[in-house]
DOLO-617506 format. One line per 10 residues: their letters; for each residue x, y, z of N, C-alpha, C. Coordinates in nm, 4 decimals, m for minus. Atoms other than C-alpha are relative to their C-alpha. Layout:
a	X,Y,Z,X,Y,Z,X,Y,Z ~ ...
REM end
This chain:
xxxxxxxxxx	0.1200,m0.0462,0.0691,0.7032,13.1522,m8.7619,m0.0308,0.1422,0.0463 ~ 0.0075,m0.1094,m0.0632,0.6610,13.5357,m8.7538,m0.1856,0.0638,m0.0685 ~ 0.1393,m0.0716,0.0231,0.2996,13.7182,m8.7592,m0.0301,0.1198,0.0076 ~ 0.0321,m0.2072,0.0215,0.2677,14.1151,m8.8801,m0.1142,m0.0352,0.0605 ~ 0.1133,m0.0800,m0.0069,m0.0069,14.2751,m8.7475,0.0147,0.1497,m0.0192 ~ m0.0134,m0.1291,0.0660,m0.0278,14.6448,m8.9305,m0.0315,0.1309,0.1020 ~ 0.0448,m0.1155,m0.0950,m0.0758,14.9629,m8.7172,0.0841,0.1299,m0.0140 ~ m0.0151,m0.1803,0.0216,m0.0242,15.3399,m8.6954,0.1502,0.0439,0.0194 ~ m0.1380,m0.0161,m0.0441,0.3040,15.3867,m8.4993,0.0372,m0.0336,0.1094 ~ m0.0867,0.1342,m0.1025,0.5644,15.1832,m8.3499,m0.0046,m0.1299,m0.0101
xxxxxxxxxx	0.0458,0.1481,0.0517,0.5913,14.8316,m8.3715,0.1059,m0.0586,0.1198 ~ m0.0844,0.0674,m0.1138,0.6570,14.6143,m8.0782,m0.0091,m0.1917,m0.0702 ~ 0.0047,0.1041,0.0750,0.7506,14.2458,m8.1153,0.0190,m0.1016,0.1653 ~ 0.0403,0.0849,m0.1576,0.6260,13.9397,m7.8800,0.0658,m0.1404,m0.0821 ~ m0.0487,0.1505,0.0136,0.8225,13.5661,m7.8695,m0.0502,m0.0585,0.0975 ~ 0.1060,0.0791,m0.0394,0.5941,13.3052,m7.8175,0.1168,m0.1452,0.0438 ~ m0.0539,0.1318,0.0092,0.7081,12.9452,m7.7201,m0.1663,m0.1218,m0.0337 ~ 0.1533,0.0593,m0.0498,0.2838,12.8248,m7.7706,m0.0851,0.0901,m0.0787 ~ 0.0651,m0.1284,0.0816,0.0860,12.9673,m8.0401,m0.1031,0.0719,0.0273 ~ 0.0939,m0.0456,m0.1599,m0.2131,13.0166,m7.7597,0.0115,0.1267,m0.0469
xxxxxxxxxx	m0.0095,m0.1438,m0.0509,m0.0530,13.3028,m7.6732,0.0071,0.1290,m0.0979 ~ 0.0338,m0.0924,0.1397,m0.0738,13.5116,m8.0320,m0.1179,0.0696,0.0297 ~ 0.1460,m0.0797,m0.0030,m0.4296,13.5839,m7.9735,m0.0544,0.0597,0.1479 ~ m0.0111,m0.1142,m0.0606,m0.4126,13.6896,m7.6302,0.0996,0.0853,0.0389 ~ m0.0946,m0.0917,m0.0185,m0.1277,13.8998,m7.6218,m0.0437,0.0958,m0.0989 ~ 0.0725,m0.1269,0.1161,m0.2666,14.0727,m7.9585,m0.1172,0.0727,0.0426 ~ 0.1178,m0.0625,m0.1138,m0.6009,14.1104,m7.7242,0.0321,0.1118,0.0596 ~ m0.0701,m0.0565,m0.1274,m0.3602,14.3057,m7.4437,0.0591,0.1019,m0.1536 ~ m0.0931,m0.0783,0.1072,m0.1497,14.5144,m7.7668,m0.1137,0.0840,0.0008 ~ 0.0438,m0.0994,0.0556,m0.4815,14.6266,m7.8955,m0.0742,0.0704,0.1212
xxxxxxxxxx	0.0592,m0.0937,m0.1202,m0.5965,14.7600,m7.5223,0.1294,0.0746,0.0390 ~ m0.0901,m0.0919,m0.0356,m0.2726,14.8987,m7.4214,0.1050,0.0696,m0.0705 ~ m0.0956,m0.0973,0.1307,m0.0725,15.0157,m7.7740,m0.0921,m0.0049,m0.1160 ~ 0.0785,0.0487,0.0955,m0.3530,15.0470,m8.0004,0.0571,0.0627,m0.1051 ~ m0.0536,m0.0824,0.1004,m0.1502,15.2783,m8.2241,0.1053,m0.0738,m0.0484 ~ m0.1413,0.0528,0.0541,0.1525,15.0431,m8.2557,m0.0682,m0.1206,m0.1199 ~ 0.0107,0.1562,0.0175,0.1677,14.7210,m8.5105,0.0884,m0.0535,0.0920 ~ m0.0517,0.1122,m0.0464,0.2911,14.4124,m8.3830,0.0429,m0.1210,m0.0521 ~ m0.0291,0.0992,0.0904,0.4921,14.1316,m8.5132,m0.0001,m0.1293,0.1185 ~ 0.0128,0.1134,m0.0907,0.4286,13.8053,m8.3416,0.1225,m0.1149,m0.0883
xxxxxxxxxx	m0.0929,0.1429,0.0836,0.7455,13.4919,m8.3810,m0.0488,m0.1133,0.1151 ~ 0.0459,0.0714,m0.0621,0.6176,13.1771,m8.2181,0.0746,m0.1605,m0.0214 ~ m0.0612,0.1290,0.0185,0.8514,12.8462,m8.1725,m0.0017,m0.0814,0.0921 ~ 0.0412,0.0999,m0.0719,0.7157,12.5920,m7.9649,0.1635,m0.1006,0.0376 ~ m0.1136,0.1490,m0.0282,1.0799,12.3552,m8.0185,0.1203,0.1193,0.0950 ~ m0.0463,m0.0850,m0.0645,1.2276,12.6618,m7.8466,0.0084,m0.0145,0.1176 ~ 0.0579,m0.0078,m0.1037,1.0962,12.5907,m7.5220,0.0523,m0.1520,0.0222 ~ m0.0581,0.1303,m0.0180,1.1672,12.2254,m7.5797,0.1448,m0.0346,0.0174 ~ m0.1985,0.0078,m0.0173,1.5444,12.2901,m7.6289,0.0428,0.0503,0.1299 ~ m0.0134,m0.0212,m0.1851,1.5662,12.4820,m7.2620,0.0115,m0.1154,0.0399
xxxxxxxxxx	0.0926,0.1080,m0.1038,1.3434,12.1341,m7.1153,0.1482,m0.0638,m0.0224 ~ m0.0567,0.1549,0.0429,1.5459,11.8671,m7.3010,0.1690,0.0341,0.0320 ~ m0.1855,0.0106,0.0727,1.9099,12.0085,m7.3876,0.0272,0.1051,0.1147 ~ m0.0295,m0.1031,m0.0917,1.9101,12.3141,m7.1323,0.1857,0.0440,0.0299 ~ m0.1443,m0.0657,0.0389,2.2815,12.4210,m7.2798,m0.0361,0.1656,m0.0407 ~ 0.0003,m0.1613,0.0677,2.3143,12.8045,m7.2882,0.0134,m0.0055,m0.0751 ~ m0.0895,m0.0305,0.1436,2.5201,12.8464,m7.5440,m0.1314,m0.0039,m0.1576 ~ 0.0953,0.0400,0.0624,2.2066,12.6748,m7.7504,m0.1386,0.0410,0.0205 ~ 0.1054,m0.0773,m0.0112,1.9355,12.8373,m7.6115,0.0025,0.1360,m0.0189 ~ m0.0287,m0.1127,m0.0141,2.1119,13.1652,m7.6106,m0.0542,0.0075,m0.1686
xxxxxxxxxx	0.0089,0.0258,0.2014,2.1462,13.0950,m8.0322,m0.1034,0.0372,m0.0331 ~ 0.1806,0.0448,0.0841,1.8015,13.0228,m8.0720,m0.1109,0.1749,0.0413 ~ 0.0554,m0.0696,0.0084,1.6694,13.2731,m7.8956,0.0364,0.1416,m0.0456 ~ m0.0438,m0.0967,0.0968,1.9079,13.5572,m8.0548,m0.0379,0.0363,m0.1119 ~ m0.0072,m0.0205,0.1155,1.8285,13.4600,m8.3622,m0.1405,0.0676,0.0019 ~ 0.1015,m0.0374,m0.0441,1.4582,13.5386,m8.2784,m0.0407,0.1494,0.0140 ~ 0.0205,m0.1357,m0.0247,1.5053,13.8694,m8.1743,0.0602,0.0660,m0.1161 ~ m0.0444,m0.0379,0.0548,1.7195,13.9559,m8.4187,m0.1335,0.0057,m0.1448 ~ 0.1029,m0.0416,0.0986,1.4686,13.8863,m8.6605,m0.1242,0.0732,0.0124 ~ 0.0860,m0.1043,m0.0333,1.2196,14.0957,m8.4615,0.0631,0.1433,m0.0415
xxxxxxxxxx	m0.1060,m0.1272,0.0061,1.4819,14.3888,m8.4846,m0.0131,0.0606,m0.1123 ~ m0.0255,m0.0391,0.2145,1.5047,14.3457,m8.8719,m0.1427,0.0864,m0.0230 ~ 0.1819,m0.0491,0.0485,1.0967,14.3686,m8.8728,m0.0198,0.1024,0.0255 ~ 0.0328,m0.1417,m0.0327,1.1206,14.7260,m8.7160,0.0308,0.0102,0.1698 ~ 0.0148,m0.0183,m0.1828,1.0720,14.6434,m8.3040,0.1410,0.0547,0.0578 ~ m0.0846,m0.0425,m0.0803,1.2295,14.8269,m8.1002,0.0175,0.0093,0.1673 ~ 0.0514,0.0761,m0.1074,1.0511,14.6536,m7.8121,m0.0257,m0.1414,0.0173 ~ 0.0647,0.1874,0.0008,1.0047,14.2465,m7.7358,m0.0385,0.0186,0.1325 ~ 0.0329,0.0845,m0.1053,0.8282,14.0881,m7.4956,m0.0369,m0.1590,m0.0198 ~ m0.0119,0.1395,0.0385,0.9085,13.7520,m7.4483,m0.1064,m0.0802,0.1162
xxxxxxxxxx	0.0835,0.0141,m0.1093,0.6337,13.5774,m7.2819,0.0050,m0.1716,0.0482 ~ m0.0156,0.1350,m0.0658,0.7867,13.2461,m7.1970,0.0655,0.0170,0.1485 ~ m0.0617,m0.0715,m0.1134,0.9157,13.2879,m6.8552,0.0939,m0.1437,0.0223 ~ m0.1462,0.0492,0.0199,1.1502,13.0041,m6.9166,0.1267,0.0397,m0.0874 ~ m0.0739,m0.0446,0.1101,1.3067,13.1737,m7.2015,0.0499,0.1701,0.0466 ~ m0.0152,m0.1468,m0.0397,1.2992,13.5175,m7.0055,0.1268,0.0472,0.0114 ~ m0.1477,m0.0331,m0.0499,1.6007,13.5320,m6.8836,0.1031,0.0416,m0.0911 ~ m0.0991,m0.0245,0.1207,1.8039,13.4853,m7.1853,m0.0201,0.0982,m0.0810 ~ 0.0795,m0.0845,0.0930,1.5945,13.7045,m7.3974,0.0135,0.1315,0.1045 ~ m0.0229,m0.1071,m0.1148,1.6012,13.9539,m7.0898,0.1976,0.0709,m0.0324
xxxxxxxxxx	m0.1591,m0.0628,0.0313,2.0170,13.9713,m7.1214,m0.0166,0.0266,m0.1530 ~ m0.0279,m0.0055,0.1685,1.9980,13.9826,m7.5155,m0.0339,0.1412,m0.0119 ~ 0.0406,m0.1725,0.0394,1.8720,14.3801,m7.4488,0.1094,0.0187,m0.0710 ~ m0.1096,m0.0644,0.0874,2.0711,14.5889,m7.6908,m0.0020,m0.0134,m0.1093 ~ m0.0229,m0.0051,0.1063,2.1751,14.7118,m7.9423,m0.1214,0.0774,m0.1006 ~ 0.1181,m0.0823,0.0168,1.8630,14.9332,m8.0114,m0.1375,m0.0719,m0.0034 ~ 0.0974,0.0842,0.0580,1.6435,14.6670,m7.9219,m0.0230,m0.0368,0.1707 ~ 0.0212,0.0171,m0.1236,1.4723,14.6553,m7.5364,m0.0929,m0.1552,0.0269 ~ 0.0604,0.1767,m0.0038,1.3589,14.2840,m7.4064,m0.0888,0.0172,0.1518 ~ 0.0693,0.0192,m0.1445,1.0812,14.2597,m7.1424,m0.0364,m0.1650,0.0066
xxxxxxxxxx	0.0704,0.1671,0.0206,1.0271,13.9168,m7.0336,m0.0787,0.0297,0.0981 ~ 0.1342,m0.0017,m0.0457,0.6848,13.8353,m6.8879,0.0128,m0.0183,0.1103 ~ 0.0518,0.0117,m0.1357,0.7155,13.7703,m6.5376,0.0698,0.1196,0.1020 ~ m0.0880,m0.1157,m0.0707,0.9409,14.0820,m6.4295,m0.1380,0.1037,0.0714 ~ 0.1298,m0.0947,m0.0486,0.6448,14.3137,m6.3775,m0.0729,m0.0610,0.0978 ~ 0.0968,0.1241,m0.0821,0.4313,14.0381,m6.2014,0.0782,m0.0119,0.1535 ~ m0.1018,m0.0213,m0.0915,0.7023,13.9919,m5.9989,0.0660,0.1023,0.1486 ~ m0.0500,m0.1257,m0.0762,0.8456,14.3003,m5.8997,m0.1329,0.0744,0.1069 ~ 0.1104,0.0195,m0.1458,0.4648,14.3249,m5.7072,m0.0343,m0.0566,0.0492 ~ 0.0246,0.0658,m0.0966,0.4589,14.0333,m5.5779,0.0830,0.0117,0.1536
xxxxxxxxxx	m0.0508,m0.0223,m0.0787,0.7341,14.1063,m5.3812,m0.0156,0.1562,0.1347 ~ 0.0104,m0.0447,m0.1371,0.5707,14.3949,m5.1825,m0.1332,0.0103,0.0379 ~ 0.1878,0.0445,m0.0706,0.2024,14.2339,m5.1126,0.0857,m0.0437,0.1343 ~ 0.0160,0.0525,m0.1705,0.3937,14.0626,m4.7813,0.1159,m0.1204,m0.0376 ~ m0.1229,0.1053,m0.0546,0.7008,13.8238,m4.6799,m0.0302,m0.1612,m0.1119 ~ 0.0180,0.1444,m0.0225,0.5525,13.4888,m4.7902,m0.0584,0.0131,m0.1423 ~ 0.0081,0.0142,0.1207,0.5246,13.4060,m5.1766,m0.0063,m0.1210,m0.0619 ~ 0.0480,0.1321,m0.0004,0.3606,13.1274,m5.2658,0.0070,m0.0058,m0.1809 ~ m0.0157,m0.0191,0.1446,0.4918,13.0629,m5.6999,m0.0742,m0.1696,m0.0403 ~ 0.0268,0.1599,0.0598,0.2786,12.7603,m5.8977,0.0557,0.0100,m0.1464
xxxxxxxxxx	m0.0313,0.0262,0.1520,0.4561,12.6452,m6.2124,m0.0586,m0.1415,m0.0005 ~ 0.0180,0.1032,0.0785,0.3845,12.3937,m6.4862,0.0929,m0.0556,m0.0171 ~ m0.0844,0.1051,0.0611,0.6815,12.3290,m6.5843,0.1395,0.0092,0.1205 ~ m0.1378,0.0270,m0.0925,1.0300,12.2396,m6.3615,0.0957,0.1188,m0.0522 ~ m0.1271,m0.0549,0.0630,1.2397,12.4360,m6.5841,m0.0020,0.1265,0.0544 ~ 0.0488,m0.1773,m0.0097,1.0469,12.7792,m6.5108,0.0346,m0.0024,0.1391 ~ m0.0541,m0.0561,m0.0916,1.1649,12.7479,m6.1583,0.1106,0.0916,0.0215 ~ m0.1762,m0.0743,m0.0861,1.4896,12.8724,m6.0915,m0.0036,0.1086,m0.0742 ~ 0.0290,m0.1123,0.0384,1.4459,13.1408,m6.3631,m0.0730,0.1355,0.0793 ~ 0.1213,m0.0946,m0.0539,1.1401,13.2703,m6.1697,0.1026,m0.0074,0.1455
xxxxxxxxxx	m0.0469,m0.0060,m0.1026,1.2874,13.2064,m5.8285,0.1262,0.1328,0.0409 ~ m0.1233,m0.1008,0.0220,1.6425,13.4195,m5.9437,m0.0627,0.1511,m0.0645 ~ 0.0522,m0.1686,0.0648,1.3878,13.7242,m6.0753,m0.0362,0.0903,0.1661 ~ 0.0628,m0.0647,m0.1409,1.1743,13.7242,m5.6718,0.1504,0.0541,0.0641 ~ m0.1249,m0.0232,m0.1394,1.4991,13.7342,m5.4925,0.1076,0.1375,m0.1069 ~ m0.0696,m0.1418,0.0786,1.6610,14.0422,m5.7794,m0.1260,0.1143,0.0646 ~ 0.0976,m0.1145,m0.0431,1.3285,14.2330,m5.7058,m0.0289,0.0252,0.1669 ~ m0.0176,m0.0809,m0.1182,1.3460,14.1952,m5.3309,0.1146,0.0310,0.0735 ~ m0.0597,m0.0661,m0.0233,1.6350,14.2700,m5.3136,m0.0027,0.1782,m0.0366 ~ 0.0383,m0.0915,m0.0160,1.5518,14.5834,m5.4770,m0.1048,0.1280,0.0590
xxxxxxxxxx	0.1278,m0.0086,m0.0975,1.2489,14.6312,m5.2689,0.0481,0.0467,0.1363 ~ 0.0360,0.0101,m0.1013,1.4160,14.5797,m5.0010,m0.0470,m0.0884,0.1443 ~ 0.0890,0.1228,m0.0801,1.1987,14.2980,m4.8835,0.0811,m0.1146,0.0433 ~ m0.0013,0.1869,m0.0239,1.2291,13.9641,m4.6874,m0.0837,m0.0201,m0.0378 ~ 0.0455,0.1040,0.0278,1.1024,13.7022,m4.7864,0.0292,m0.1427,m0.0548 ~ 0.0054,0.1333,0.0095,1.0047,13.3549,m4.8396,m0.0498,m0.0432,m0.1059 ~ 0.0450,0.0648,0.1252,0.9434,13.1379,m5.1156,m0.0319,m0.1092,m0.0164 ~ 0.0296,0.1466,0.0102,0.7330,12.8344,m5.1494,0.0008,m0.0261,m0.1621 ~ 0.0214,0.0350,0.1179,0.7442,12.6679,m5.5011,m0.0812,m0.1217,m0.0328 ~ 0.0502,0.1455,0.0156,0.5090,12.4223,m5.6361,m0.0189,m0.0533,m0.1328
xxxxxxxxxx	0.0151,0.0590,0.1945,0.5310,12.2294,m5.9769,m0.1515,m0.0663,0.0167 ~ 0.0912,m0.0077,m0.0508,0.1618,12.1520,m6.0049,0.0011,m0.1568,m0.1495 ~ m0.0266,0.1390,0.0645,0.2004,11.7399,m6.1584,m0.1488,m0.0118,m0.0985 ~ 0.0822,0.0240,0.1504,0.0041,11.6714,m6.5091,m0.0396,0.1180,m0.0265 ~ 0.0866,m0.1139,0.1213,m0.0899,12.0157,m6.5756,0.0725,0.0270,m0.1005 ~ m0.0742,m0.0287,0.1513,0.1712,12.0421,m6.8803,m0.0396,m0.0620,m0.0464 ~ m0.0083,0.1127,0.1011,0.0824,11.7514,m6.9495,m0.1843,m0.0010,m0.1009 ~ 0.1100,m0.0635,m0.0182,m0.3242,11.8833,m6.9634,0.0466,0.1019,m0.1205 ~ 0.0117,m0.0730,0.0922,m0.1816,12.1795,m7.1855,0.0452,m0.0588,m0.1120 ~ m0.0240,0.0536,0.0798,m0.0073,11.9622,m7.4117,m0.0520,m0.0510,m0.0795
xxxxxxxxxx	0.1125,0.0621,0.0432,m0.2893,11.8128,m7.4850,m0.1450,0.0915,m0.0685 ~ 0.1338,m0.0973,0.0258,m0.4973,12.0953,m7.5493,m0.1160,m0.0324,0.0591 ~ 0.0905,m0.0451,m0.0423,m0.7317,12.0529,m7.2715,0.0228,0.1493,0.1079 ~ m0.0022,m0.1956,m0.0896,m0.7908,12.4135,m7.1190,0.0022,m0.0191,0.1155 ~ 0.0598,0.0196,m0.1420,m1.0094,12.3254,m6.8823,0.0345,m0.0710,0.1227 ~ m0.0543,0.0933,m0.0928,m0.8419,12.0369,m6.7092,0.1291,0.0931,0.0826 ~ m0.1447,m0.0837,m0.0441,m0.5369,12.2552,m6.7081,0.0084,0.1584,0.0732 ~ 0.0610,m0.0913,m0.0986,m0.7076,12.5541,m6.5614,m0.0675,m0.0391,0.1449 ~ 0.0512,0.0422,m0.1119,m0.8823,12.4000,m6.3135,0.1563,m0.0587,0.1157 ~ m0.0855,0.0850,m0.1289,m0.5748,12.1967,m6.1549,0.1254,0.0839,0.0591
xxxxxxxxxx	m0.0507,m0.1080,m0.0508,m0.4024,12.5104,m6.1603,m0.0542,0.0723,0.1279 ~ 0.1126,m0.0839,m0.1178,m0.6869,12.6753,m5.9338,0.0022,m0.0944,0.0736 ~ 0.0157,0.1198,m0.1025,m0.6783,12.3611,m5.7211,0.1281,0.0379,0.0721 ~ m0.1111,m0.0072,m0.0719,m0.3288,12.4244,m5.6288,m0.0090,0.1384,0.0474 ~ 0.0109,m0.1525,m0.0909,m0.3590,12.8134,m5.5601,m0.0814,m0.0236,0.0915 ~ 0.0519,m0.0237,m0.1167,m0.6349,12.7503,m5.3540,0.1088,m0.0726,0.1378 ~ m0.0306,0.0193,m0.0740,m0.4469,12.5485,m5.1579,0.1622,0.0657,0.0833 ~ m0.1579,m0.0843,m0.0050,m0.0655,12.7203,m5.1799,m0.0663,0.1481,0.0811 ~ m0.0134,m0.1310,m0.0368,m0.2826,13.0471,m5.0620,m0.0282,m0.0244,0.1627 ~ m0.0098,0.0433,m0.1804,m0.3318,12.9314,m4.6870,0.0913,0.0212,0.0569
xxxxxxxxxx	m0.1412,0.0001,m0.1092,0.0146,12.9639,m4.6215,0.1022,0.0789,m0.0695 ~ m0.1159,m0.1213,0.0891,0.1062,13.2621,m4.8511,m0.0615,0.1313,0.0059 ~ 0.1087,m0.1468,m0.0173,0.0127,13.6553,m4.8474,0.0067,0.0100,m0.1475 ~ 0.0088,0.0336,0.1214,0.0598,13.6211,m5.2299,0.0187,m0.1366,m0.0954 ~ 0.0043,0.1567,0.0924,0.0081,13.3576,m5.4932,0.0737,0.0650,m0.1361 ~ 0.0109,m0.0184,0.1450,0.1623,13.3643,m5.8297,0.0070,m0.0981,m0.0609 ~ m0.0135,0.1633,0.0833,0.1241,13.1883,m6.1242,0.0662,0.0713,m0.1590 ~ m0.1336,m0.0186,0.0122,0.4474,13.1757,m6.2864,m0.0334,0.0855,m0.1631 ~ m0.0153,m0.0254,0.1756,0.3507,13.1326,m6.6943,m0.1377,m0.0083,m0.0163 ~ 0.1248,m0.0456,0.0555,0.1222,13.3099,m6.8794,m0.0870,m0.0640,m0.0415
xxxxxxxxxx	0.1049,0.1341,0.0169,m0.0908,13.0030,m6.9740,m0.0993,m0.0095,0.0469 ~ 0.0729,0.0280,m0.1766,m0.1787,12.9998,m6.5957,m0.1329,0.1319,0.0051 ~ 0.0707,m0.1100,m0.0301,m0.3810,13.3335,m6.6622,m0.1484,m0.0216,0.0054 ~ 0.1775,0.0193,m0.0425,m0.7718,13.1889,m6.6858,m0.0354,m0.0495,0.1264 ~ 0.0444,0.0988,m0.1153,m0.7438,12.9848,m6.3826,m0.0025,0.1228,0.0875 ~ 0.0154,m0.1267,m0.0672,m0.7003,13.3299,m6.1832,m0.1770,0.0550,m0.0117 ~ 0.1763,m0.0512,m0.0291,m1.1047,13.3612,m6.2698,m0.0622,m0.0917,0.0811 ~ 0.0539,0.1292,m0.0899,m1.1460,13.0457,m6.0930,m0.0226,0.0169,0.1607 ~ m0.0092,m0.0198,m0.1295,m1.0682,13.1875,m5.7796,m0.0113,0.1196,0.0899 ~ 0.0554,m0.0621,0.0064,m1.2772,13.4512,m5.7301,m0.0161,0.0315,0.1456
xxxxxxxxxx	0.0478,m0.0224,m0.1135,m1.3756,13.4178,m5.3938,0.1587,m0.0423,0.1181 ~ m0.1825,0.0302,m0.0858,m0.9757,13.3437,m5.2377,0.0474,0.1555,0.0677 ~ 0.0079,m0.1261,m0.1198,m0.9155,13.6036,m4.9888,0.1878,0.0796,m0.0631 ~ m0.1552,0.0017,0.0335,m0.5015,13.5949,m5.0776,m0.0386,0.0535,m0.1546 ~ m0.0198,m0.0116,0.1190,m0.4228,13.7921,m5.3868,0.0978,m0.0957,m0.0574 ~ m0.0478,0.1461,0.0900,m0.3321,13.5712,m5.7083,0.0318,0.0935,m0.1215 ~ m0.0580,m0.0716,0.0935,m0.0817,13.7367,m5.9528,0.0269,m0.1179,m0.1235 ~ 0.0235,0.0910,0.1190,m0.0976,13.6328,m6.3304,0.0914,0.1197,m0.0901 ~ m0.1012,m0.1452,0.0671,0.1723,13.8286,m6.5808,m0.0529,0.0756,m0.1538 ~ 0.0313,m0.0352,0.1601,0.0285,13.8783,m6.9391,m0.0346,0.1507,0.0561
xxxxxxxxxx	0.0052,m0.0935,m0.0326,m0.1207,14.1834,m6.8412,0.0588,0.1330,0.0401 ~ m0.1008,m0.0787,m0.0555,0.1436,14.3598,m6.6590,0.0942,0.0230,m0.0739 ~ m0.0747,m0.0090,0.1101,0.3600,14.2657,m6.9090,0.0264,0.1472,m0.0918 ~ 0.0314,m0.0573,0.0996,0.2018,14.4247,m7.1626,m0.0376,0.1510,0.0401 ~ 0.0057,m0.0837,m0.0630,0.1373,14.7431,m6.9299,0.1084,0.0619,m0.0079 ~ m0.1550,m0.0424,m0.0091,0.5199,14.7663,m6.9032,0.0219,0.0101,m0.1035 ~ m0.0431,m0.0443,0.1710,0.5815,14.7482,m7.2742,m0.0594,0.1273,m0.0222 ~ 0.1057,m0.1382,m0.0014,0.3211,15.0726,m7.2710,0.0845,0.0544,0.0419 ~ m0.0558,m0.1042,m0.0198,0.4627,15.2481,m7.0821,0.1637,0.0561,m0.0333 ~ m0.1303,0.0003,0.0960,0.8589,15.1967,m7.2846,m0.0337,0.0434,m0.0826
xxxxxxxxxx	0.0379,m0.0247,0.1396,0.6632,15.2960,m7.5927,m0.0044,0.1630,0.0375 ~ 0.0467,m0.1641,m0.0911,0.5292,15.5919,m7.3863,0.1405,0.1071,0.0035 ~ m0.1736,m0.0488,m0.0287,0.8796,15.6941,m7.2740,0.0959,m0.0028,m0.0778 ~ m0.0780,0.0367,0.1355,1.0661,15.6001,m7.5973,m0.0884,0.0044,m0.0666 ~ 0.0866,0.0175,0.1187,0.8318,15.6991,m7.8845,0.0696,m0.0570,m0.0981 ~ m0.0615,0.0678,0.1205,0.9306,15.5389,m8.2064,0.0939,0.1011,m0.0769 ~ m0.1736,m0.0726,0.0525,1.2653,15.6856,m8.3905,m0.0938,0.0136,m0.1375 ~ 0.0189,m0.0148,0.1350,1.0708,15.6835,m8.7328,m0.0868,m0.1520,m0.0644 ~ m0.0385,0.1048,0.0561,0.9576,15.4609,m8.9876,0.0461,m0.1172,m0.0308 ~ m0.1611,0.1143,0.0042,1.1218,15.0776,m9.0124,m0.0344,m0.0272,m0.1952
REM end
C-alpha cells in the first residue's frame, strides 16, 4: 500500500511494516524536509514473513520489490523504519537509490554515551539485527562495550492489539529497570518512542530512533539535492 504526500522538492520514501508509523514519520518529514514530498509503502505481512519464514532469499524479494517501487515513485532516499527489516533494506542501497534504516543513527550514539548498553525489544527477531549494527558502530567508534538485551514479554502482544498504553507503559517498566545497570538505554523499534516520555525523571539516558532517523535522511537531502523532476 503506497501513500503520496505532494511537496516542493525532492521526494523521499519511508517502508513501514505498521501503519502507526505513516503519521508519525510524516510529523518528523514535515519538521525536518518540509520542502520534499513523501511517498509512504506500508506492509504489515512483511514483517510477518522475517517472524514466521525468516528465509533471506524471501525477505530480500519482498523487500526489493518495495523499494523498487519507491524508486519508480521518484525517491531517491528510503528510510525503512522497521529495524527488523533494516538490514536487508540497508544492503539493497543502489542503484541511485540510498536506504537508511531506522536504528543506525540511534545507534551509532549509543555507542559513545559509555561501555554498558542496555537494548529493550518487542520483538525476538529485532535482536540480532540490532545487536550486529552496536558492535559495526563500535567498532567504528572505537568503543568497548557491553550489551545487555531484553525482549520485554506481552508487549507485541499489547501492540497487536492496539493498546498504546499498555504497550507503552511495559516498555517504561523495563527501561526503568534495564537503566540501573546501563550508562545507556535503547529502545530498539520505533513503536517504543512514547514510552521515552514516561521516563522523565531516569537519570540514564534513553535513546528512541524515529527522530534521528529522520535527521539523517535531512541531512542526505542536504548533501545530495534532488537531480530534477521524477
Amino acid at each position: 500500500m503506497t501513500h503520496p504526500r505532494n511537496g516542493a522538492a525532492g521526494r523521499v520514501g519511508f517502508l513501514h511494516t505498521a501503519q502507526v508509523h505513516e503519521a508519525t514519520f510524516e510529523a518528523l518529514a514535515r519538521e525536518y524536509l518540509p520542502s520534499a514530498s513523501t511517498v509512504h509503502r506500508v506492509d504489515p505481512d512483511a514483517l510477518e514473513l522475517a517472524r514466521q519464514d525468516g528465509t533471506e532469499e524471501s525477505v530480500r524479494a519482498v523487500v526489493a520489490a518495495h523499494l523498487a517501487e519507491l524508486r519508480r515513485a521518484g525517491c531517491e532516499v528510503v528510510l525503512c523504519t522497521c529495524s527488523t527489516l533494516g538490514e536487508v533494506a540497508e544492503h539493497l542501497s543502489g542503484d541511485g537509490l540510498e536506504v537508511v534504516r531506522i536504528d543506525r543513527p540511534m545507534l551509532r550514539r549509543a555507542v559513545t554515551l559509555g561501555p554498558r548498553i542496555g537494548v529493550l525489544v518487542a520483538l525476538a527477531s529485532t535482536v540480532e539485527p540490532t545487536s550486529r549494527v552496536l558492535a559495526e558502530e563500535a567498532v567504528d567508534a572505537e568503543a568497548g562495550i557491553t550489551v545487555e538485551v531484553s525482549v520485554v514479554e506481552g508487549a507485541w502482544d499489547a501492540f497487536l492489539a492496539g493498546d498504546a498504553e499498555a504497550y507503552h507503559s511495559s516498555i517504561a517498566q523495563a527501561a526503568d529497570r534495564l537503566a540501573s545497570r546501563s550508562d545507556v538505554v535503547v529502545l530498539a523499534q520505533a513503536s517504543m518512542e512514547p514510552a521515552a516520555a514516561l521516563l522523565t525523571g531516569l537519570a540514564t539516558p534513553v535513546l528512541t530512533s524515529p527522530r534521528s532517523a529522520v535527521e539523517a535522511v535531512a541531512l542526505i537531502q542536504i548533501s545530495s539535492p534532488p537531480k530534477g523532476p521524477s
